[in-house]
N, C-alpha and C positions, 0 to 999 in steps of 0.2 A: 465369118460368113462372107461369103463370096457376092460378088455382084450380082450374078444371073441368079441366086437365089431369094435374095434380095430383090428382084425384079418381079420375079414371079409373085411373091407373097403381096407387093406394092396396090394391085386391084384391094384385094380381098382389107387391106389396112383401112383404102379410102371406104369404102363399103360400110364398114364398122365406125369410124370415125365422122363421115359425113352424112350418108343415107338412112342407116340405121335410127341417128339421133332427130332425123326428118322426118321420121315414119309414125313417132307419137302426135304428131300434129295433125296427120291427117285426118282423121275420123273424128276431129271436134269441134264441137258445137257451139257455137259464139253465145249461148242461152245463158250455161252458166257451169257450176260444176255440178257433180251428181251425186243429191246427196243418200245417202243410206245407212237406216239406221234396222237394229234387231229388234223388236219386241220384245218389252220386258216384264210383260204384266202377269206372267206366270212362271217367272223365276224368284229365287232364292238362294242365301247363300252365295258359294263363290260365284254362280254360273250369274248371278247378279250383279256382281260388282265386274268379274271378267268382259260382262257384255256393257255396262256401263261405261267399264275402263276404254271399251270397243268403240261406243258410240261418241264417247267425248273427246278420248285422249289415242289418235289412233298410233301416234308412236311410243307411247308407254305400253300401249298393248303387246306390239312389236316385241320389243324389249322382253316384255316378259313372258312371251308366249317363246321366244329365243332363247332364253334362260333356262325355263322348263326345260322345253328339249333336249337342248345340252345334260340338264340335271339327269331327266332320266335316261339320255344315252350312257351317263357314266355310271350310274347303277347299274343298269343293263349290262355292261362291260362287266365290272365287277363280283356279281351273283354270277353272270359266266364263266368268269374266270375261277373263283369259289367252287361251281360243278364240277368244272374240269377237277381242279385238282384234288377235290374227293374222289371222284371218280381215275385217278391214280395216271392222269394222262400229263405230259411235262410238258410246261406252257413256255416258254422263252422266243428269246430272236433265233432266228435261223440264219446260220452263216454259212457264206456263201463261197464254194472253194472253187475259184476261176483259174 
């Protein structure tokens, strides 16, 4: 990379690295932190222990609400790809002749 391009991007670096990381500060309230929890007196089952898992452990939730998703994106993919190829269509990489 060249200098003058280098130069140009230089604002936008400081932005992200200094201002950006200043901007959570502003809007808070020296009270305390805020807390929030879900009502759980009319669940059961997973949706009980998930909102549990919510209210007490909020990076196990993370974790496993991240999990999930990945799980059933790669299902998703899968049974996709299964359609297809009943349906007699040819699934591979595409190469590219430059």
């Amino acid at each position: 990379m060249k200098f003058k391009e280098i130069k140009s991007v230089l604002p936008w670096i400081l932005i992200l690295l200094v201002l950006f990381p200043l901007s959570f500060f502003l809007g808070v309230e020296k009270e305390g932190l805020l807390e929030m929890h879900v009502d759980t007196s009319k669940l059961e089952g997973i949706r009980l222990w998930l909102t549990n898992l919510y209210n007490t452990q909020r990076l196990s939730f993370a974790f496993v609400v991240t999990l999930t998703m990945a799980s059933v994106g790669i299902v998703i993919a899968f049974v996709t790809d299964l359609i297809l190829r009943l349906l007699g269509l040819e699934i591979g990489k595409i190469q590219h002749h430059e």
